[in-house]
N, C-alpha and C positions, 0 to 999 in steps of 0.2 A: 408349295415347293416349286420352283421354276425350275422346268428342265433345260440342261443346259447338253446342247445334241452334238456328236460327234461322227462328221461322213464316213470316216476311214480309220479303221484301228488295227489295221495289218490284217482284217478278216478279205480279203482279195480273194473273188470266186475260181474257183480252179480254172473254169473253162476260159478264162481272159490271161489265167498262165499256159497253160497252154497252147491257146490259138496266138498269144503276141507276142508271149516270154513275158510279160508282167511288166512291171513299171521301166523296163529298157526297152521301150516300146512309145512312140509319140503318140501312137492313137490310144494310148490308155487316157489320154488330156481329154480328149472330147467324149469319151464314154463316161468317164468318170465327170462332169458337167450334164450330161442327158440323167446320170442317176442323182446327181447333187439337184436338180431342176425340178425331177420326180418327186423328191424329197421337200424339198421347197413349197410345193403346188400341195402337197398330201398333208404337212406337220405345222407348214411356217406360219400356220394363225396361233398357232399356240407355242413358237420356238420365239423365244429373244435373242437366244445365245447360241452360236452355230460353231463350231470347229471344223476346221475339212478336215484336214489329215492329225492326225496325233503321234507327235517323237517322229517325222523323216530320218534323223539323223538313225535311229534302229534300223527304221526298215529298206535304207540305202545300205550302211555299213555291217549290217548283222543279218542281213534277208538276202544282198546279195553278192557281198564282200567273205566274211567269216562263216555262214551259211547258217548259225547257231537260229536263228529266226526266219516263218514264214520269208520266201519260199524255201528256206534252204540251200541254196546255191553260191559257190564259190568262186566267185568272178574275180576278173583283173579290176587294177583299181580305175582304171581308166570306165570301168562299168560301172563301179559304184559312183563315179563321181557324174556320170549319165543318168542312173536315177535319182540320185541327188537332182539335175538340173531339171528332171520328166516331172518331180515333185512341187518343185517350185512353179512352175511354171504354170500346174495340174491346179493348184492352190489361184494361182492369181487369177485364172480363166475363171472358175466359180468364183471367186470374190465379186468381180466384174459383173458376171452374173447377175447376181444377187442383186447387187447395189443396181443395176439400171431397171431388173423387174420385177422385184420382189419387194427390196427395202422402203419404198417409197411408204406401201401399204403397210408394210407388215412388222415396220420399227424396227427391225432384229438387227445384232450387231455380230461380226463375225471376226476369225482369227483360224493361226494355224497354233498348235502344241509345240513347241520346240523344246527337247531335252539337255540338259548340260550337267555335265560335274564343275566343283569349283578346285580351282588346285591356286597355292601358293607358294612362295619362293622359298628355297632351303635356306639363305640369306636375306633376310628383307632388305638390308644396306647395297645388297648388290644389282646393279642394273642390269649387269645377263643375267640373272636369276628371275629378272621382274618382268624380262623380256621375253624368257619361255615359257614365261605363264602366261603371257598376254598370246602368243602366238599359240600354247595349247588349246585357251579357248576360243581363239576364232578359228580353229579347228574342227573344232566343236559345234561350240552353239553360231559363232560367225560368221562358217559354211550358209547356215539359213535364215538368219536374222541379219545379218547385214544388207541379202537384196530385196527382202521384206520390208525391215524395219528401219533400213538405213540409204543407201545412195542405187539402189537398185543394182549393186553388181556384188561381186565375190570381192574376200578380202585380198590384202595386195599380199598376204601372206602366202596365201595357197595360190595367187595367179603366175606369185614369181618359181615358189616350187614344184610346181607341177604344169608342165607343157600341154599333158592330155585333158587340162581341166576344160570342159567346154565353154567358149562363152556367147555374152548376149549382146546382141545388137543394142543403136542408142532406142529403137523404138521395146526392144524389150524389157531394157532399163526400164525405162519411164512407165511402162503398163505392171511388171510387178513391183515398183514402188511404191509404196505407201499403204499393200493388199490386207493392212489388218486395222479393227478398229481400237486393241488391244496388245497386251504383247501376253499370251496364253503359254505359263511356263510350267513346264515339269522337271521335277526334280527328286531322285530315292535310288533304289538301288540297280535300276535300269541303269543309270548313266554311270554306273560305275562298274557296275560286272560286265564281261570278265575285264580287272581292269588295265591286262597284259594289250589287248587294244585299249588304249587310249594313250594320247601322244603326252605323254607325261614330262618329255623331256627331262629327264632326271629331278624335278619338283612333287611337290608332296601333295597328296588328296587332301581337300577338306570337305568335312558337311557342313560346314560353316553359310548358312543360305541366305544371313543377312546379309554379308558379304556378295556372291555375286547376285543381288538385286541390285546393289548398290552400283555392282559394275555395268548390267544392264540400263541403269537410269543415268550413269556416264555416256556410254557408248551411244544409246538410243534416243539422248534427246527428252528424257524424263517421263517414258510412257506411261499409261496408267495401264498395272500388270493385276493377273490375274492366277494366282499358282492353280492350275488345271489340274496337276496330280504331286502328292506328298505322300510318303510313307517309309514304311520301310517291312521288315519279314521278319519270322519267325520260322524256327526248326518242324518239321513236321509232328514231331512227335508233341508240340505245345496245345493243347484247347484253347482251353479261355483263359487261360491265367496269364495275358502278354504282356507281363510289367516291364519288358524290355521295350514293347512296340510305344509304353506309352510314355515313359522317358522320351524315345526317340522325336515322339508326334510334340510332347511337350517343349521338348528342343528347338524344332523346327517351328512350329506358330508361335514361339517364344522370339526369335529371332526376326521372324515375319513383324510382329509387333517392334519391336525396337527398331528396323527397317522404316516403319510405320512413324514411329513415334521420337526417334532423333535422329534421322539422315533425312525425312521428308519423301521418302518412296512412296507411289503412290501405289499400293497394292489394295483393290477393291475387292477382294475374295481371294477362301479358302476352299481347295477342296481337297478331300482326303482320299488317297484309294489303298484299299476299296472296301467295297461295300458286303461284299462274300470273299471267303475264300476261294480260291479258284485254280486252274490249271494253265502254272509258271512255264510257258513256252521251254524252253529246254530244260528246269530243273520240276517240270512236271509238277505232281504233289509233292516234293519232297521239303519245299517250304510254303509255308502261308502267307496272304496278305491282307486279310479280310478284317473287321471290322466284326463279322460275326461269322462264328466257327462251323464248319458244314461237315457232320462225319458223314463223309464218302463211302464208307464201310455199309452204311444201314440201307433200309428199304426206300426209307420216306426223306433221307438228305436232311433232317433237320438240321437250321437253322439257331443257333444257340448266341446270345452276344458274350462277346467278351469283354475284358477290363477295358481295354483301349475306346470301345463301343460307350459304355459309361463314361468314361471319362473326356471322349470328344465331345457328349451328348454334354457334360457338365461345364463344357468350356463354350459351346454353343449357346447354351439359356444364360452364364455371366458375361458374354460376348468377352472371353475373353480369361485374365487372368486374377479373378478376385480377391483379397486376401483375408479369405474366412477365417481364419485361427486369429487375425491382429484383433484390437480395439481400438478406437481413436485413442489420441494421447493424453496423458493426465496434465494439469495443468495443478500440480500441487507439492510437497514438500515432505521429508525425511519424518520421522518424530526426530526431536531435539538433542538426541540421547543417542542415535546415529554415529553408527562408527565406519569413519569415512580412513580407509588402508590404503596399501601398499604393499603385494607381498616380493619378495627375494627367497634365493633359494638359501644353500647354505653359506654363509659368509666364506670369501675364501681363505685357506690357512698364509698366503703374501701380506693379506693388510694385517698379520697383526706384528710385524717391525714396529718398533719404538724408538723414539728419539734421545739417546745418547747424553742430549743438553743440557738438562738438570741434574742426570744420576751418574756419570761419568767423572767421578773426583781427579782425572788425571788434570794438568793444564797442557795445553799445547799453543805450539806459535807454527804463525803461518808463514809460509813461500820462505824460509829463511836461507832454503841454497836455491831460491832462483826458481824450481818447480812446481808450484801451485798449488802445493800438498800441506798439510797439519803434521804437526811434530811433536812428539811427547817429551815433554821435560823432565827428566829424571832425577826421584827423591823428592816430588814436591806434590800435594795432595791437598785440592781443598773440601771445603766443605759442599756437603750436598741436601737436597729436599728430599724427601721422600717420594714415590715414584707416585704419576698423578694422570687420571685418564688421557690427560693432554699430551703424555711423551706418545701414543700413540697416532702416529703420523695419518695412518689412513683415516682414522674417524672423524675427522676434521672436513676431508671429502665427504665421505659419507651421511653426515649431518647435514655440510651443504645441500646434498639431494633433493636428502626429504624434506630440508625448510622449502625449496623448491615447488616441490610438490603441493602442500600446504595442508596434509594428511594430518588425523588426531591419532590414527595409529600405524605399525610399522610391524609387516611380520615376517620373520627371518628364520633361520635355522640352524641350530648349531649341529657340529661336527663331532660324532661321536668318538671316530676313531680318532680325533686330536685330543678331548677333553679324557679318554682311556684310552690310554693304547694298547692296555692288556684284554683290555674290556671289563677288568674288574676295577676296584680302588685300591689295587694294590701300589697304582700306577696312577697320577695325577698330574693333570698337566696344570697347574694354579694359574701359569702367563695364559692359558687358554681363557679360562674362566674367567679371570680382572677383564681380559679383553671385553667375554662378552658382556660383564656388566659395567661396565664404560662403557660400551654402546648403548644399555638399557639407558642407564641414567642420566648419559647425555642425552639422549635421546627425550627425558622427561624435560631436562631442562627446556625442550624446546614446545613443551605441552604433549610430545607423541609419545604416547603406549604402546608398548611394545607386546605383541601376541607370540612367544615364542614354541618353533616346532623343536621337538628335540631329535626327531629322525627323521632324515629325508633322503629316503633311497631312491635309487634312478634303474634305468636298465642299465646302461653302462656304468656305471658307480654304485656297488650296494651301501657303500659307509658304514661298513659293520670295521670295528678294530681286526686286526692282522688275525689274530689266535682263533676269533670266532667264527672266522672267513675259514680258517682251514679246518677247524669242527665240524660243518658240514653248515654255518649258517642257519638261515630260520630253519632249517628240516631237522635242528637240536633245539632239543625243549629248554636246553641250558643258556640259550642266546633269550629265550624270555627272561629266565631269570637275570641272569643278569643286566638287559635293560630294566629290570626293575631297580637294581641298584645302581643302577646311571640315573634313572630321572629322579631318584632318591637325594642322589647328589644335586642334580640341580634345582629341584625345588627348596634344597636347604641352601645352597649360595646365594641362586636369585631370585627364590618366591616373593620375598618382600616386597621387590620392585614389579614384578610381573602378575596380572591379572588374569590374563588371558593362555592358556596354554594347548597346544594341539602335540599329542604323542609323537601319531607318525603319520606321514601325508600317503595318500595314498595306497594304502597296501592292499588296496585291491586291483591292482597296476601290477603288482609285485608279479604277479604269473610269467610276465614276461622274461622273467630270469630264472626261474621257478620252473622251468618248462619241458624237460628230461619228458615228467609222464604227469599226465592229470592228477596221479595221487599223490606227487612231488609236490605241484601247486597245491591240492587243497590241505596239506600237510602244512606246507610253510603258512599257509593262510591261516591254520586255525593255530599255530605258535604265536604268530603276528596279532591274534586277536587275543591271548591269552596273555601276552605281552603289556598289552593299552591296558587290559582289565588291570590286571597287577599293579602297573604303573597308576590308574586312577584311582583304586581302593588303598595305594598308600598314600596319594594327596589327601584324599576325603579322610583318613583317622589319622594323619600325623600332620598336615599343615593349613588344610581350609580352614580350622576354627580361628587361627589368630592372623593368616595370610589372607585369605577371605577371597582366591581367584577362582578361576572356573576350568575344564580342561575336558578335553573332546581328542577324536582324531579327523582327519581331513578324509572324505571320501570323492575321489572321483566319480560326478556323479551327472556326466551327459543325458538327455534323454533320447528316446527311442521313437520312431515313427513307423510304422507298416509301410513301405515302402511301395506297396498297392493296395490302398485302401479298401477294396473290393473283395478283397480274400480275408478268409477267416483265417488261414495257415499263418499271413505274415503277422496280424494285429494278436494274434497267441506269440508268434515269433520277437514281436519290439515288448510284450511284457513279460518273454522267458529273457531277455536280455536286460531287463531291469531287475528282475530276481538274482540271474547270476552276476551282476555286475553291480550295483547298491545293498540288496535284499542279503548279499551274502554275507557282508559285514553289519548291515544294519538291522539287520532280523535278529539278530544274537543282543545287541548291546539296547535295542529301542523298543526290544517286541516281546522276544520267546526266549529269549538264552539258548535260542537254537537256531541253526541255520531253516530259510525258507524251506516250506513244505512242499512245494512248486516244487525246488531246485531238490532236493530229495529223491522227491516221484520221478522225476525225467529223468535224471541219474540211475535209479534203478527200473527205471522203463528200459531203459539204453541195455544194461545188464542183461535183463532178463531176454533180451531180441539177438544178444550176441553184438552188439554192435559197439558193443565197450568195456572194459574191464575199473569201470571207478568206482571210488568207494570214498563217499564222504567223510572226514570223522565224525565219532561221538562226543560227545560231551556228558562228563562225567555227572551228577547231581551237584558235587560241590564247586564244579567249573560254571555250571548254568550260573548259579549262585553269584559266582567270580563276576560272571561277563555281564548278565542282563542288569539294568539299569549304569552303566557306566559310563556316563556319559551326560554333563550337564549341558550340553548344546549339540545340534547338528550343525558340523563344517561341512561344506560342501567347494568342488572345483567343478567348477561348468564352462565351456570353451564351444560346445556345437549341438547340433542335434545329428542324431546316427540315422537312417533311412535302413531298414533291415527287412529282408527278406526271407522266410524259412527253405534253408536248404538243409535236406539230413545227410551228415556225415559219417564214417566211423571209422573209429581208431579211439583210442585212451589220450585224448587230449583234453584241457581243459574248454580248448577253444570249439573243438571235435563236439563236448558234451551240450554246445548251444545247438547246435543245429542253425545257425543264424551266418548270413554271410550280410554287405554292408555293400548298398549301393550310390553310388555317387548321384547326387542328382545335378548334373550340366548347367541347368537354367538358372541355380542358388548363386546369387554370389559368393564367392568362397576369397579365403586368403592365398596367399605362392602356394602355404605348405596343404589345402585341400581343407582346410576346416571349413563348411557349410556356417551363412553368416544366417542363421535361423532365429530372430529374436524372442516369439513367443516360446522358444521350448525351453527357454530358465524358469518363465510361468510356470508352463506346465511340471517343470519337474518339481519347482517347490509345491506346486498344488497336492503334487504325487506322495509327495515325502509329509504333509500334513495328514495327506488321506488316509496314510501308510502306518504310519507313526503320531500319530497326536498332534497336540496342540503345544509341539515346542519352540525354543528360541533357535533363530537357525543364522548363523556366518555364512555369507558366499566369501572361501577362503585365498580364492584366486579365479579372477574371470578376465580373460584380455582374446586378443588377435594377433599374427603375425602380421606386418604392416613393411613392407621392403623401403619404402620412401623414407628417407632420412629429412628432408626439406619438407614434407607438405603430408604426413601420416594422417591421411582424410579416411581413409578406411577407419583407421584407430579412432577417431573421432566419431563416426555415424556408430561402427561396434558399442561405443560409452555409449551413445546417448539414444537408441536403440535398446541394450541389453537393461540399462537402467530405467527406461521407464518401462518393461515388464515387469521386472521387479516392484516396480511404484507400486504398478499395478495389483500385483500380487498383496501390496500390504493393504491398500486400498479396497478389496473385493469386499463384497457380499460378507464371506467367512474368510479375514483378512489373516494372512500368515506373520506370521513374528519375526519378521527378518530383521536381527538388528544389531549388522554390519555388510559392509560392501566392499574388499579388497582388489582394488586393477591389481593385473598382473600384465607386467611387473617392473618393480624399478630400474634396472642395467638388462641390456642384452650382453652376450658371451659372443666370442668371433665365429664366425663360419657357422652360427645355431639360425633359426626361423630366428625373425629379428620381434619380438615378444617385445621389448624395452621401453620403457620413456626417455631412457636416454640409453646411446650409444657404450660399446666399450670401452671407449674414451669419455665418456661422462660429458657428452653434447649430446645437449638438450633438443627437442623433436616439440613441434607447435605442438599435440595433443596434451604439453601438460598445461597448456593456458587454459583449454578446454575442461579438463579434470578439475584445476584450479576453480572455474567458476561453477561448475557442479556440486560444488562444495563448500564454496562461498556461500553459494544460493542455496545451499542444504536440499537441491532437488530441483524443481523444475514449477518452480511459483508461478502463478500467473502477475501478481506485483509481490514486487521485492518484500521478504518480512523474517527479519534474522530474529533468530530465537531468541528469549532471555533467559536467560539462565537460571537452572531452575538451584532451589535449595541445594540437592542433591551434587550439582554441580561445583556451586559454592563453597559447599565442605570439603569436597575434592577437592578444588583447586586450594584450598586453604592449607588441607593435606598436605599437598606439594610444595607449598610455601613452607610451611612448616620443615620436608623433608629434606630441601634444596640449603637452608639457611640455617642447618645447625648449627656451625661455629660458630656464627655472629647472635642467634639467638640467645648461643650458650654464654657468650662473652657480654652483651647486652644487661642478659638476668641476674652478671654476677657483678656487673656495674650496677644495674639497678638496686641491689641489694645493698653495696657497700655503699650507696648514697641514703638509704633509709637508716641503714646503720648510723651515718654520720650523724645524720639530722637527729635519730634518737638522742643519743651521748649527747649533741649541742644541746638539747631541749630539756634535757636532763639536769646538765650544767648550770643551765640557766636559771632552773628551778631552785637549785640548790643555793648559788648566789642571793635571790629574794631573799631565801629563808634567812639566810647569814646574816642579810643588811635589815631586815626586822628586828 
């Protein structure tokens, strides 16, 4: 470990405040040079790296400006900007020093500390806005690195506004120019508290640190920098557990690095302070900044590390930021049998207008008084066709889409409260239904399968019909029943064409609406679950024997991270938040016919403490019955991975009963709307959901990003080909998971929503579906090209289709073919009979 030494750290011996007044004092220059020489002569065989002073900018402006730091004194500014100059000055004498008696021998390089905040423009387009930030920070850090690191004087900002600023002779210039071998920076929460001093000029703070390095390797001529101190603090009352200190550290060397690695800053070290906790000049003990935790309280001060400590210690041995969770890439392919989607939400009730064209028996003539309008002629009636998926106008677009696309399947949702508006079948809307199977079957004609949801509730939209909505919605056990007789209905209109069916997406999202009291949500949740049972158990005995589809429901199913790896509290914390958020719906239908034992316990742990009043339902014997095994596939929605913290709450909420709060993590790439672009955690959650639940078939029923670029969705491109090859991966492992399908989400964005889409509201198209397109082409990620052949099974399918697409002409075909074998009998016949005659 090379020490790296520091002259001056605001520890100034009383007796040189006293006998001089401290650094407003010129003879502090040559004392402080006889102790910097001391120093020299006693350490400098074993120092490389010297610092004189550390942060001037504190201990001019806050030692003897504001008074908050050693010495304490409240001087005019005409003072501060005196020791300001006693410093600089104090600084290039030792430099000087050094280099004529010391460096020759003793190799060492040396510098000062200079401290700065970054601040940026409340208008970036605005040029005064760009110009009081340039003028805060040569305020700043300017004040001391410009006659350092730059032309030997002060900037022309502070010489023009301030008269009493001192200045330097040309011989002064030229002796502290150039006094550092480095540019030795600090940067945390020194340069920003309190931050009512600092000249902000109405602009805004950043910690943004890759930022000003960038402005320092502007300003200075492309130094090679050195950050001398990073960090930031914790509350007093934290130990060990500072998962905030290691965000922050991971922020900032995060930054450091991309500095590093695409702007070309030369930054040659890190250092982090500090090393102990210690005593914060004016805020005392009352916040931390150590590295390892010291109770101040005890006999012996131990010494304890913290999170932050581990995990600098883990960034130091991969130099850096390794990416342990990934694997290399697969270089391989789908199986053939691969259901390559697209999902949408619920079709909306506008497309389904029809075209007048064929089925309007009126005749009409046009423009006939001159205004460009159609006119019905009256008493006259012709003939018409019967009505045919094509009067509908919208599906025509919406076809175009997905040929667009170039997807085998299409998965959509229909509208409950359009196809019932009473919610029962008292009430049938038949235009709704033709609609939806006119989408289906066009939709075959074009090869794509259609996976239909039959319920997709929103927070703002529950889509429940009018009557059900004012019953009280899911918290009536009579809104199960009656979806039961909705997907009754639809399995008998359009099972035949549809294979793939998903209940209802998400309803373990539904809390959100659901939210009054915990017992509200887990009341509509176990309706919601009693709902899909019902709904499945009357596919499975009234139409899977001769319709032959499959039907699931969609669970939102993020996974979960310990958000400090180092504590036991958060890593119990990210798998109570997969119990209450998967485990809740999927333990019942995949496991136990009962909700998790986890989420159980902690619910009446909560109870018993006072800290909540919830109370799960039961499940009857013949409801277990109902619900566990109901379910021929796991669907899942995956979109990010959550970073989770345990924090205990109380109150009777659903959210109240995780005890879990959700930390952002800064350095992920993320989309506008904050999704974390985390690619291994769809691995990991399908691994979870095998671990969990068996060795089933599993749907990803919707996986995408918000991507704001209309022209160049390069996010939405890395997101596909990222999230897709963990998935490969996933199918490809050791104990390889059965994933088998893959829906982007989604086809159309909505106005004014996160822009989700492959194509706009206006149905303009976005480069990422060329992308999607050859992903699917290539059925994956080949290392050389090699499209499937098609298996038997395929074969017959498509034959299927052929068959199902070409009835009338089959049927008019076989009844030609018949009346020509007819003929040919009777001829053959005739003819027979003739011989006989002429014998």
């Amino acid at each position: 470990i090379d020490p790296m030494v520091t002259l001056y750290h605001w520890d100034l011996p009383l007796m040189l405040q006293d006998k001089y007044g401290g650094w407003q004092n010129e003879s502090l220059i040559d004392i402080f040079n006889e102790y910097a020489t001391f120093c020299f002569q006693t350490f400098g065989d074993r120092v490389k790296y010297w610092i004189t002073i550390h942060n001037p900018y504190v201990v001019a402006w806050h030692g003897y400006g504001t008074g908050i730091h050693a010495p304490g004194e409240r001087g005019e500014r005409a003072t501060v900007y005196s020791v300001g100059h006693n410093l600089i000055k104090a600084h290039a004498r030792v430099w000087h020093s050094y280099k004529k008696h010391f460096e020759p021998h003793q190799k060492g390089m040396m510098s000062i500390v200079l401290g700065s905040h970054w601040i940026e423009p409340n208008k970036s387009d605005d040029a005064l806005d760009i110009s009081k930030c340039q003028q805060s920070m040569e305020r700043v850090l300017g004040w001391f690195a410009k006659p350092i690191h730059g032309d030997g004087d002060y900037p022309e900002e502070l010489k023009n506004e301030f008269s009493f600023l001192p200045r330097f002779t040309e011989d002064e210039k030229n002796y502290i120019k150039g006094t550092a071998d480095f540019f030795a920076f600090s940067f945390g929460p020194n340069n920003f508290k309190p931050p009512s001093t600092l000249p902000k000029l109405g602009q805004n703070l950043s910690l943004n640190l890759r930022e000003v390095l960038n402005w320092i390797k502007l300003e200075y001529n492309s130094p090679r920098i050195l950050i001398a101190e990073n960090g930031w603090f914790t509350d007093s009352h934290v130990k060990t557990d500072d998962t905030t200190a290691i965000y922050m550290m991971k922020n900032f060397i995060n930054k450091v690095l991309q500095a590093i690695k695409y702007d070309n800053v030369d930054v040659f070290g890190y250092t982090a302070w500090s090393l102990l906790d210690g005593f914060e000049w004016q805020h005392a003990d009352n916040i931390r900044r150590g590295l390892f935790y010291v109770d101040l309280k005890s006999e012996k001060k131990e010494r304890i590390p913290k999170s932050s400590a581990l995990y600098y210690k883990e960034i130091i041995r991969e130099n850096g930021f390794f990416p342990r969770e990934s694997t290399p890439s697969l270089q391989a392919q789908f199986s053939c049998d691969f259901s390559w989607g697209i999902t949408e939400s619920v079709l909306k009730v506008e497309s389904m207008a029809s075209s007048p064209q064929f089925c309007d028996s009126s005749l009409y003539l046009w423009n006939i008084t001159g205004d460009g309008l159609l006119h019905k002629v009256k008493g006259v009636k012709l003939k018409t066709r019967p009505a045919q998926c094509t009067d509908f106008v919208s599906i025509k677009k919406q076809l175009d889409l997905l040929g667009k696309m170039k997807v085998t399947h299409y998965r959509f949702a229909l509208d409950w409260s359009l196809v019932l508006p009473n919610g029962d079948q008292s009430a049938v809307n038949r235009q709704v239904l033709r609609y939806y199977r006119c989408v289906i079957s066009e939709a075959l004609k074009l090869n794509i399968q259609s996976m239909v949801t039959l319920y997709y509730p929103t927070h703002a939209h529950l889509g429940l019909p009018g009557p059900l909505l004012q019953s009280g919605g899911w918290l009536n056990q009579t809104t199960a029943q009656a979806f039961e007789g909705y997907a009754a209905l639809c399995f008998r209109e359009l099972g035949d064409l549809v294979k793939l069916w998903i209940t209802i997406n998400e309803p373990n999202r539904l809390s959100d609406a659901y939210n009054k009291s915990s017992n509200d949500t887990y009341r509509a949740a176990h309706n919601l679950l009693l709902a899909h049972a019902m709904a499945w158990r009357t596919y499975d005995e009234h139409y899977r024997s001769f319709q032959r589809g499959k039907v699931s429901l969609s669970l939102h199913s993020d996974w979960a991270e310990p958000a400090n790896p180092y504590l036991e509290s958060h890593s119990k914390a990210a798998n109570r938040f997969l119990q209450f958020e998967i485990g809740w719906f999927a333990d019942p239908i995949f496991k136990t016919g009962d909700y998790p034992a986890a989420m159980r316990e902690y619910i009446s742990y909560k109870s018993r403490k006072g800290l909540s009043r919830s109370l799960l339902p039961s499940f009857t014997s013949k409801e277990r019955q109902l619900v566990k095994g109901a379910a021929d596939f796991y669907a899942l929605n995956h979109f990010t991975t959550r970073f989770v913290i345990h924090e205990p709450q109380n109150g009777s909420q659903y959210e109240f009963d995780r005890d879990i709060q959700f930390l952002q993590d800064i350095t992920c790439l993320s989309s506008p709307s904050r999704l974390a672009v985390v690619p291994w955690g769809v691995r990991k959650v399908l691994g979870w959901i095998k671990e969990t639940y068996g060795d089933i078939d599993i749907y990803i029923t919707a996986n995408g990003i918000d991507d704001q670029s209309l022209d160049n969705d390069e996010l939405r491109n890395y997101y596909l080909e990222k999230y897709l090859q963990e998935v490969l991966k996933g199918k490809y492992m050791i104990d390889p998971i059965k994933i088998k399908g893959y829906y982007a989400f989604k086809l159309t964005e909505e106005k004014s929503k996160p822009r989700f889409g492959f194509f706009t509201s206006d149905s303009k198209g976005k480069p990422s579906i060329k992308f999607y397109n050859s992903l699917i082409r290539n059925n994956g990620f080949p290392a050389n090209y090699s499209a499937c052949n098609p298996s038997h099974h395929e074969k017959q399918c498509s034959f299927c289709l052929f068959i199902s697409q070409k009835k009338p002409f089959i049927f008019f075909a076989c009844c030609l073919f018949s009346t020509l074998i007819l003929l040919l009998t009777i001829t053959l016949f005739h003819k027979r009979k003739r011989r006989k005659r002429f014998k």
